[in-house]
N, C-alpha and C positions, 0 to 999 in steps of 0.2 A: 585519159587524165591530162588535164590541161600542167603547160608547160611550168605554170609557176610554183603545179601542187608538185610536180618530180623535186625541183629545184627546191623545196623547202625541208623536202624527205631525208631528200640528200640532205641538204646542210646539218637537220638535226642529228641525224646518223654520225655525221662528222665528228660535230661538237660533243657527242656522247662518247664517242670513240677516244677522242681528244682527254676527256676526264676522264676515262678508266686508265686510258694509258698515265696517267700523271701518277695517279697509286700503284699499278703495277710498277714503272720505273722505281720509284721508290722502296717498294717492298722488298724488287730484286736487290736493289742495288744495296741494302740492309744489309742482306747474307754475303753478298760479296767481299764488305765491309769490315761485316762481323768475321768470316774466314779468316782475312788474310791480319786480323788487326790480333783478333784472340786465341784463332785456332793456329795460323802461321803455316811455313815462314811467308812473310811480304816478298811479295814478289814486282814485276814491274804493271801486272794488271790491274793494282789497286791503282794506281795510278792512269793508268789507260783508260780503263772504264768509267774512272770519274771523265776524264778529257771528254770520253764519248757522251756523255752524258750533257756535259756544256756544250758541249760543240750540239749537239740534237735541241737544245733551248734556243740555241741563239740562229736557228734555221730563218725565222724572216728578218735577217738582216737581207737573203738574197731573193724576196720578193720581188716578182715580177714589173716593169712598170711599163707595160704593154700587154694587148690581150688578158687582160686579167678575167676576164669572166671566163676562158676557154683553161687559162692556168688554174682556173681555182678547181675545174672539174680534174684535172691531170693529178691536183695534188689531193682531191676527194678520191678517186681511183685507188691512187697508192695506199692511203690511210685506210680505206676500206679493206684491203685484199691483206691487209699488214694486219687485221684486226683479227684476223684470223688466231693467228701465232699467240694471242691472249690469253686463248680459250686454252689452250695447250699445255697442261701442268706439267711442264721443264723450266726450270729457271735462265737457261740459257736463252732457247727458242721465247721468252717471255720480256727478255732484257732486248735481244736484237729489237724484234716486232714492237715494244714501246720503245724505243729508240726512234724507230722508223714514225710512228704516229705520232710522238713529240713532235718529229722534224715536219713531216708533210702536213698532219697537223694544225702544226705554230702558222706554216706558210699559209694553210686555207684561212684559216682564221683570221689574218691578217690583211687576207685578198677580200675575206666577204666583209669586212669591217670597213675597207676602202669601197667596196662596191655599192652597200648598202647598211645605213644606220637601224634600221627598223628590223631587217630581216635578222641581223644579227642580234640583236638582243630578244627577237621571239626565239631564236633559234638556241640559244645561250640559255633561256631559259628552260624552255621545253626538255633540254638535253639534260637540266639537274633534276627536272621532274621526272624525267625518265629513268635516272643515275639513280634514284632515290627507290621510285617503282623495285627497282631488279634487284635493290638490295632488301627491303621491305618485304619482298618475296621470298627471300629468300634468308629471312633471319638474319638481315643484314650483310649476307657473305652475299655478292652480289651471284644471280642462278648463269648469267651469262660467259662468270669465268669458271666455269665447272665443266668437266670433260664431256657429260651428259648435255652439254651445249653445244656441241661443238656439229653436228650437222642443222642447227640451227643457225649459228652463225652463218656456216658456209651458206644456205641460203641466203641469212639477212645479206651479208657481203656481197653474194654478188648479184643479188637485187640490186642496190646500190650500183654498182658498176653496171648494170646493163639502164639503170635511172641515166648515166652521166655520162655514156653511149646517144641515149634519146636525146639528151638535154644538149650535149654536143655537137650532133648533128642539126638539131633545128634551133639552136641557136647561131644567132648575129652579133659579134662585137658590135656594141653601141659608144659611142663618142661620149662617156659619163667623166663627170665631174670627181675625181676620186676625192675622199674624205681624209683630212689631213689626222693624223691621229700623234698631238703631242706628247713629250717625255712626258707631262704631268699625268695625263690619260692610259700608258704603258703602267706609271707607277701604281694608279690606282687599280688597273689591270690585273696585277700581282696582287695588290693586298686585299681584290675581291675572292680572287680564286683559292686563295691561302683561307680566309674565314670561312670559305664555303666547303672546301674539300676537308678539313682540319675539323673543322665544330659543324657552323651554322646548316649544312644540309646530311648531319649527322645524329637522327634521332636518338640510338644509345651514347653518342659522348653529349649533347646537351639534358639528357637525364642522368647523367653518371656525375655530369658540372651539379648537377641540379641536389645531388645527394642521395640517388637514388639506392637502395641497402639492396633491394634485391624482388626480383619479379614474384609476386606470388600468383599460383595460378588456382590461386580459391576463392581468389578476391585481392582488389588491391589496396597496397597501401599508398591511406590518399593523404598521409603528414611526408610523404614525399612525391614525385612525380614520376608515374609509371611509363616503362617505355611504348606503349603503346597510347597513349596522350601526346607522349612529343613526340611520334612517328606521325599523328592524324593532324597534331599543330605546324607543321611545319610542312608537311604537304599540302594544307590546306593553304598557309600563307603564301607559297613558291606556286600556288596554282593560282590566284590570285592575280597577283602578277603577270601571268601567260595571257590577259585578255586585257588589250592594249587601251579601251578607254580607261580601264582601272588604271596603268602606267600613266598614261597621260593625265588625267587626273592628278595625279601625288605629283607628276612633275611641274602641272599648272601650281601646283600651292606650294614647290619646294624649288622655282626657279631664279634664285635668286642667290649669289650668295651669300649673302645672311642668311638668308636658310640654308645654304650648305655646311655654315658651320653651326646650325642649330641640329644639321643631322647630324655630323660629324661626332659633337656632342655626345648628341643620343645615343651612334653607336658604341661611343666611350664607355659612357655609363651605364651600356646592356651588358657588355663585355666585363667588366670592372664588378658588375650585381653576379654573374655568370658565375665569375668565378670565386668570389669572397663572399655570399653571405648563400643560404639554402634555402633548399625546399623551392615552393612556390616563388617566393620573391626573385630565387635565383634563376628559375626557367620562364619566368613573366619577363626579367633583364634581357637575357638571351634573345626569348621572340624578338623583344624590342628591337635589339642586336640586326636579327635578320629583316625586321621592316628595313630597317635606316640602312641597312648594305644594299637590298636590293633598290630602294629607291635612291641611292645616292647612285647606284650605277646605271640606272637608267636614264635618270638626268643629266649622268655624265654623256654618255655616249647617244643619247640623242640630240644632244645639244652641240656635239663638237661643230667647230664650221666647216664649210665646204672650202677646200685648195687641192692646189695641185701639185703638192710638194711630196715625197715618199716618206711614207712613216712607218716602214718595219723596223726602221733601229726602234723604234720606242715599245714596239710590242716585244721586242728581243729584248730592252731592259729590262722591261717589266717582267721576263719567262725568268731572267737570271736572278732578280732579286724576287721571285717567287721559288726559285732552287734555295737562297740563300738563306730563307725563312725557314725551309721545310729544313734543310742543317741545322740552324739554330735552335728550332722544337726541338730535333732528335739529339741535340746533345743537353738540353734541358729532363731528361730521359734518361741517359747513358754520362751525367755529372761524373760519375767515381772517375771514368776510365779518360774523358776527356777534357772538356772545362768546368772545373768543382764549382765557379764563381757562378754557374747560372742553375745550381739545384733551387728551386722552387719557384723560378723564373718564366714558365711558361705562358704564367696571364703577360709578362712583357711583351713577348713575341706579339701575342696577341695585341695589344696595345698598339704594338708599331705598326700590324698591320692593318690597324683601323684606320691609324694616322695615316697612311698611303694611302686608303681609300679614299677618305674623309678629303684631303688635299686635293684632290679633282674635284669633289664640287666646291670648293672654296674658293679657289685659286680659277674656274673656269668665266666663260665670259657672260657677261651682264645680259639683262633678256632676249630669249628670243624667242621667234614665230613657232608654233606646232599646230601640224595642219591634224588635226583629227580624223582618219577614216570615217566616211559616209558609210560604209558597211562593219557594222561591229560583228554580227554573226556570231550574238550570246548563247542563239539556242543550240547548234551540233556544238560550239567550242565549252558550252555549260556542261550539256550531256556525257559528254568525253567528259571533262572534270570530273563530273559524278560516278563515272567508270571508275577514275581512276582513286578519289578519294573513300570508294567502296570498296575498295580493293587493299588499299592500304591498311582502314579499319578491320578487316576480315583477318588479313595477312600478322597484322600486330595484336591482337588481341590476346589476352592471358590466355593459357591450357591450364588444363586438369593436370595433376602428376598423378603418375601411377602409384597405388600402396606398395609398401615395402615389399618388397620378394626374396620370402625366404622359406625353409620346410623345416631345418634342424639351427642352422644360424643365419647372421648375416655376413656379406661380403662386403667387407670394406675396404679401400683402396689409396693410394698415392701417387699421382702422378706428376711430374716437371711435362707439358706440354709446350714450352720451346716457345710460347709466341703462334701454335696453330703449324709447326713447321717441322719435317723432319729432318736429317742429318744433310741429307742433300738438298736441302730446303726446298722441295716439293710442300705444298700448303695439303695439310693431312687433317683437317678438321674433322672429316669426315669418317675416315679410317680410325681416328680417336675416338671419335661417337662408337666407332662399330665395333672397337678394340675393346673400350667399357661393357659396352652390350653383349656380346660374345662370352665376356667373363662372369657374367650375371653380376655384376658391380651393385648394390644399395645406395654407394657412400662411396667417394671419391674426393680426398681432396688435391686441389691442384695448385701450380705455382706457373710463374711468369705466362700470366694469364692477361689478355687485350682487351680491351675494349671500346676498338675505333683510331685505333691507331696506324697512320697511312702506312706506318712500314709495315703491318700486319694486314693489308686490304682493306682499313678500316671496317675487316668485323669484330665486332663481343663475343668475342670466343664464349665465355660464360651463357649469354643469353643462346648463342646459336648450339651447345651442346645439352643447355635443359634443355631443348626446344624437342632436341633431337630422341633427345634421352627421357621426356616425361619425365623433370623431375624440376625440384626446387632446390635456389640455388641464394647462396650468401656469397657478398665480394668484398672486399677490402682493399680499395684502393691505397696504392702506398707509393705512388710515384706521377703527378699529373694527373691523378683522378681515372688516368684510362690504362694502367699494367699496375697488376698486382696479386693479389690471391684470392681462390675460391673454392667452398665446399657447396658440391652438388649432392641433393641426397634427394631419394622416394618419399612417398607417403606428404601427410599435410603438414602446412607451414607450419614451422616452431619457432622457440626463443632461440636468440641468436647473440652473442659480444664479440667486442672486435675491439685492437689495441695495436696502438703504433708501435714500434721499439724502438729503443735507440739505436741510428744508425748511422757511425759517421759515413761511410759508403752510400752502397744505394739505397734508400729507404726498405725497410720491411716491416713486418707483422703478424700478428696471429690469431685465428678465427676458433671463435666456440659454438657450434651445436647443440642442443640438445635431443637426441629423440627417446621414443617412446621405443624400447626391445622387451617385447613382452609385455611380460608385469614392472618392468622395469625402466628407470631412466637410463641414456644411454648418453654420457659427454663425449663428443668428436671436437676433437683440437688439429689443426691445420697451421701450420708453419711455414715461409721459406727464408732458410738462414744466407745469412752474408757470406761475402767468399773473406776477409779480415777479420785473423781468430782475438783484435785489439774488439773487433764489432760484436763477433761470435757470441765471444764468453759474457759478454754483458747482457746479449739478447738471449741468451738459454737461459741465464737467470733470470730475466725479466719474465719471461716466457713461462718457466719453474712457477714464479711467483704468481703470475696469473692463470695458471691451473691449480695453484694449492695443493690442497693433498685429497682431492674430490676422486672419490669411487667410479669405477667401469667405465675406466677413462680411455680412448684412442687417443694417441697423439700421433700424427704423423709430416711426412713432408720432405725435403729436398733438403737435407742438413751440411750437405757440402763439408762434410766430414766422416770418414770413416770409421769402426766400428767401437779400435781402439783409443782412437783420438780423446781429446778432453768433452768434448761436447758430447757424443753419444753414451761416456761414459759419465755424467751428469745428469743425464738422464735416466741412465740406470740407477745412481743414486738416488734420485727421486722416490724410487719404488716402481718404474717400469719394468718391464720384461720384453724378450726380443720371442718372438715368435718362431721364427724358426731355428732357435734355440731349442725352446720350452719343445718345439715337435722332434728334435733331431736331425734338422737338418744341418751338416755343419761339414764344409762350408757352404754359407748362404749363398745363394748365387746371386753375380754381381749386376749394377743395374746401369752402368754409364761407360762408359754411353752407348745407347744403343745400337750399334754397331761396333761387334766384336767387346763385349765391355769389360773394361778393367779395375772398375774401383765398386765398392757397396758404400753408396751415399745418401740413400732412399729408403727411409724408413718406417715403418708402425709399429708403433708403440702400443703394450696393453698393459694394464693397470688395474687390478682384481677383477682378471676378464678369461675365459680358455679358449686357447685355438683349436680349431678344429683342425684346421688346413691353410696352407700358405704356398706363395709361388710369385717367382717374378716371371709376365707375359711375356712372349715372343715376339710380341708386336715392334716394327722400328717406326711406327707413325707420328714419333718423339725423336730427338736426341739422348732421351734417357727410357728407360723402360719401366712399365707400370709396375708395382708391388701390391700383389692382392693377399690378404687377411682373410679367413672366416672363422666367426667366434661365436662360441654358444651365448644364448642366452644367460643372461647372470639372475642372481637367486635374488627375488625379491627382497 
């Protein structure tokens, strides 16, 4: 293998490694967060870990300014062997190891960007096409950070490291011209990587912007936009892009800036349709969105000029004010507990970080020369495309769900899933798939549920547990379009309503089902209440009011109130009944948290309905533990 193909392998290895670790950090660093903020007491590691955290952003301020092709291999070595510790579902072993691949990372990234303009943006690319692949594979939970990866890794890893070994040895420092990379270039740096890790190379959260109600796997519905269309749109576009006379093209007709701020524009108004208006119009905004990102950052960075001045501080600002952004979403998220002034505020963020894009092509310099490769080599780099956009398509495409299963009743259930996470925040998506399945589960519904959110791995919890589970699923966004609630059930698509409540806290809401039991209609109502009984009591009413007084009703969900409380006992007034009650089992066993529990906050409700049997699971793949129901058929 000639030396340039090791040296490419390497780099996108890097750059992929690079992007996983920016979500992992994140993800960890959530629970760190969440512990020491809500579960308590504070101690001095909240503080430390964040320090570690900036301090691993701001690593190419100590970029090399000598030997740089030989430093960049030392700092590809590190990142590679550190990628390991990804794969590793410990939260600790998950925080150090992205730590380390933020820091070494930041550095390579920094050295191939001085070394070379070209290589770095096929490599930059390549690596979201790839990032994209492993999550698209994997139902969006990317298959790479899963413990069943992990002697996969260790090969890919130290492939890599015996690449940069070869590339080491037979390589020669050359006397190059390093590429000056200014603060305006750093800035748009950050507000590329933020649209792209955040939304634009996020097939489930630009279908969930887009309105999407919920995957049907009998057919889809085409008055919204299924996630398998923006999984095959957006891979096609980011692939697109990987074959450099296409780049150069869009940079020949966008080098100017006037046309940097007519893309600038553009990406304003993708972002701004994205997230304010639906359907179609809102996922046609978006694409647009990711043309004008990717081509404003092409034009940037291949255009910068050649000096010989050092420019890690500018890639180190631009890592910090990429931290600063990913703060800002997450307390757009988490308004009740930290800044209330930015509830609904997250198209902002977005906004500002177009506007950092957008500022590198505007603000960059007036024409210049691109020499176009004499070898374009469309046909293996086409074929690979078509690999790879086959695969996507295969990988996303609707499933079948399984019919109901049941002999004498059905199982119905409730569960608080944490965000995908359990007590020790170990990521249990998987273990909650097999928790449901194990129980023979029908009907489950859930609460603080994700969908593409970087402190959650940026997977859909939702899509990745039908996926799992062969079943069909309704979601109700209630907070940013990507956390809120969802009923998964068997058997074929049904009607479905959904309704906000009033909440001065964190947003919530409630979901309705219908199925078919038997001869009979079957209503499933899904809740997850406020932790502010000023919030409470007006959302169990409201809630009340949108169940009526409708026959063979479930109600169930995460009430964050106990038995005797006013809210549970509002709903007995309703004309519910508690199940295991109605069986004898008394006391109900309790369901929180998962670990040794001490409170019953988790309920199902039935309503001219009979239990057969009832039980809360064993499982701790939660912070709370699941509440299963089985109830006879009701009388026509």
């Amino acid at each position: 293998m000639k030396l340039r193909g090791l040296d490419s392998l390497v780099s996108v290895s890097v750059f992929l490694f690079f992007l996983q670790a920016l979500r992992v950090v994140f993800s960890v660093l959530f629970g760190i967060i969440y512990d020491q903020i809500f579960e308590g007491p504070v101690d001095a590691w909240l503080v430390i870990s964040n320090l570690l955290v900036v301090l691993a952003f701001t690593a190419p301020l100590w970029t090399p300014g000598k030997n740089r092709k030989r430093w960049a291999l030392v700092f590809a070595a590190i990142t590679a062997i550190a990628r390991i510790g990804l794969t590793v579902n410990l939260a600790g072993v998950r925080f150090w190891s992205s730590l380390v691949i933020v820091g070494f990372g930041g550095l390579y990234l920094t050295t191939r960007l001085q070394l070379g303009r070209r290589s770095f943006i096929q490599s930059m690319l390549s690596a979201l096409v790839l990032d994209q692949l492993l999550r698209v594979v994997g139902d969006t939970y990317d298959i790479s950070l899963r413990s069943s990866w992990l002697v996969v890794q260790f090969l890919w890893s130290f492939a890599v490291l015996a690449f940069v070994i070869i590339t080491f040895r037979r390589s020669k420092e050359e006397q190059l011209e390093p590429v000056e990379i200014r603060f305006i270039d750093g800035v748009a740096l950050s507000g590329f990587l933020f649209l792209q890790i955040s939304l634009l190379s996020l097939p489930s959260a630009v279908a969930q912007w887009s309105k999407l109600s919920y995957i049907t796997t009998t057919g889809a519905r085409w008055e919204d936009v299924p996630y398998f269309v923006s999984a095959i749109a957006l891979m096609g576009l980011t692939l697109l892009f990987c074959f450099p006379a296409v780049r150069d093209l869009f940079v020949r007709l966008f080098h100017t800036s006037l046309a940097g701020v007519g893309l600038s524009m553009l990406l304003l108004l993708g972002l701004v349709l994205g997230y304010f208006s639906e359907g179609l119009l809102s996922f046609l905004g978006l694409l647009v969105a990711l043309f004008a990102a990717l081509t404003i950052f092409d034009s940037i960075f291949v255009g910068i000029p050649q000096q010989s001045r050092q420019s890690g501080g500018s890639v180190a600002l631009g890592l910090i004010l990429f931290l600063v952004l990913n703060f800002f979403y997450a307390f757009t998220f988490t308004y009740p507990y930290t800044l209330p002034s930015l509830r609904g505020m997250g198209w902002l963020v977005f906004i500002i970080a177009g506007v950092m894009l957008g500022a590198g092509a505007v603000v960059r310099l007036l024409p210049f020369d691109i020499e176009i490769p004499k070898e374009t080599r469309f046909i293996p780099g086409g074929l690979l495309a078509l690999c790879v956009f086959a695969i996507t398509l295969a990988a996303s495409w609707p499933r079948t769900s399984q019919q109901l299963r049941y002999s004498i009743g059905m199982r119905i259930a409730t569960y608080n899933i944490h965000y995908g996470y359990d007590d020790l925040w170990h990521f249990t998506l998987e273990d909650i798939a097999r928790t449901i399945a194990e129980d023979g589960v029908s009907v489950v519904v859930m609460q603080e549920v994700d969908k593409g959110r970087i402190t959650s791995y940026s997977v859909d919890d939702a899509l990745f547990l039908a996926h799992r589970l062969d079943m069909n699923y309704v979601y109700l966004p209630t907070v940013e379009y990507l956390t809120g609630i969802a009923v998964l059930y068997r058997g074929p698509l049904m009607p479905s309503e959904q309704k906000l409540l009033t909440s001065l806290q964190e947003q919530t809401g409630v979901i309705r089902v219908d199925l078919e039991f038997g001869e009979s209609l079957l209503n499933i109502y899904g809740i997850w209440m406020g932790l502010s009984d000023e919030d409470t009591r007006t959302q169990i009413s409201e809630a009340l009011e949108f169940i009526g007084d409708q026959p063979n009703a479930v109600f169930g969900g995460d009430f964050n109130a106990e038995y005797h409380e006013p809210i549970p006992q509002a709903i007995l007034a309703a004309g519910f009944e508690d199940p295991f009650l109605i069986l004898g089992i008394d006391p109900a066993p309790f369901t929180s948290p998962a670990i040794d529990p001490r409170s019953r906050i988790d309920f199902v409700w039935l309503r001219d309905l009979n239990p057969i049997s009832a039980w809360v699971s064993a499982s701790l793949a939660s912070d709370h533990r699941m509440v299963v129901v089985e109830i006879e058929s009701p009388s026509p």
